[in-house]
C-alpha positions as CSV (number, residue, x, y, z in Angstrom):
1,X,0.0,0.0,0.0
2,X,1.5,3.3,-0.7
3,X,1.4,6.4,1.2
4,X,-0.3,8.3,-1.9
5,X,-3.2,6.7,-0.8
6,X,-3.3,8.6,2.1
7,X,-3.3,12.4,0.7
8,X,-5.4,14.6,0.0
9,X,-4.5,15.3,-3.6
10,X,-4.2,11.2,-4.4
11,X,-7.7,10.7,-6.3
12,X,-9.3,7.4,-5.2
13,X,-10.4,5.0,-7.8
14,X,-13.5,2.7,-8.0
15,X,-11.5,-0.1,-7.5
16,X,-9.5,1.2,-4.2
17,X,-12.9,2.0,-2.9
18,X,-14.0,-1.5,-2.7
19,X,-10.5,-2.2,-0.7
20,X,-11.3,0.0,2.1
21,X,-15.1,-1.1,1.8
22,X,-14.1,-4.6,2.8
23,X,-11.7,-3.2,5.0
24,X,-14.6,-1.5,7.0
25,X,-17.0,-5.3,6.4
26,X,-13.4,-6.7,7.9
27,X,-13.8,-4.4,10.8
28,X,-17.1,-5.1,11.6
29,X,-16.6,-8.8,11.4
30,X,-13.6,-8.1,14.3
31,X,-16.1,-5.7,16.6
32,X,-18.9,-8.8,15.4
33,X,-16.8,-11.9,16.7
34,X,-15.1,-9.9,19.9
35,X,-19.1,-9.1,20.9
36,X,-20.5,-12.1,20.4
37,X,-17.4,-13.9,21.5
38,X,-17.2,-16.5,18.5
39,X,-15.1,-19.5,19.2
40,X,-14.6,-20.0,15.7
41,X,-13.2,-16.4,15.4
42,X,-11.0,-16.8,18.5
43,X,-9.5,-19.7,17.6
44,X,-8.1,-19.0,14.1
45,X,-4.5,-18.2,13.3
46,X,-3.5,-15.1,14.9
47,X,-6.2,-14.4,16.6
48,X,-5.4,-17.8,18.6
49,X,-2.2,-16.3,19.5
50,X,-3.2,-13.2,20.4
51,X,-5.8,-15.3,23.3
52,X,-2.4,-17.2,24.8
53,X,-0.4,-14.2,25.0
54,X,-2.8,-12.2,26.5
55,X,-5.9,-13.9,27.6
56,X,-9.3,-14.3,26.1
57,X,-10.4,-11.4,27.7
58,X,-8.2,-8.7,26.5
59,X,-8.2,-10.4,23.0
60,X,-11.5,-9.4,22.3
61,X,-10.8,-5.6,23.6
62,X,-7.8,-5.6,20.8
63,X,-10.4,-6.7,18.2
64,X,-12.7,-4.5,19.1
65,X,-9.8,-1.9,19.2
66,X,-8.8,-3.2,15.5
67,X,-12.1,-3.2,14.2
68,X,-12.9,0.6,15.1
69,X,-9.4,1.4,14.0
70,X,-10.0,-0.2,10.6
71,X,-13.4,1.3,10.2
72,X,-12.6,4.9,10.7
73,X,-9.5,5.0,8.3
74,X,-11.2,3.6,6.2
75,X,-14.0,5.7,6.3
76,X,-12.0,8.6,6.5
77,X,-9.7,8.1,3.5
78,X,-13.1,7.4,1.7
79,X,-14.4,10.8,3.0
80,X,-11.0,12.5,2.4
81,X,-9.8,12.1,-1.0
């Protein structure tokens, strides 16, 4: 990803649009799973590792950390270029 992207005067195309769309569905997912506390969601890859580093607990505050991270740069880049 390049920091173009990012700026103001960088015009965002159709196509990079859809990124950060699913980037904000990806959020969503993250706030979703850490809510509802998912086992499926919670025991997949990094998320797995994130649960025996820190606990189960604290994993799902990172998600929902992530998710509402995700969401509003994504929204704002959308808004913002």
């Amino acid at each position: 990803m390049n920091l173009y992207l990012l700026t103001k005067s960088a015009s965002v195309t159709p196509g990079i649009k859809v990124f950060y769309v699913v980037l904000i569905l990806i959020g969503l997912l993250a706030i979703v799973a850490s809510i509802f506390n998912w086992d499926w969601y919670f025991n997949s890859g990094r998320t797995r590792r994130i649960c025996n580093l820190f606990g189960r607990t604290a994993a799902r505050i990172i998600q929902v950390i992530v998710g509402l991270f995700l969401i509003g740069l994504s929204i704002y880049i959308i808004l913002n270029t």
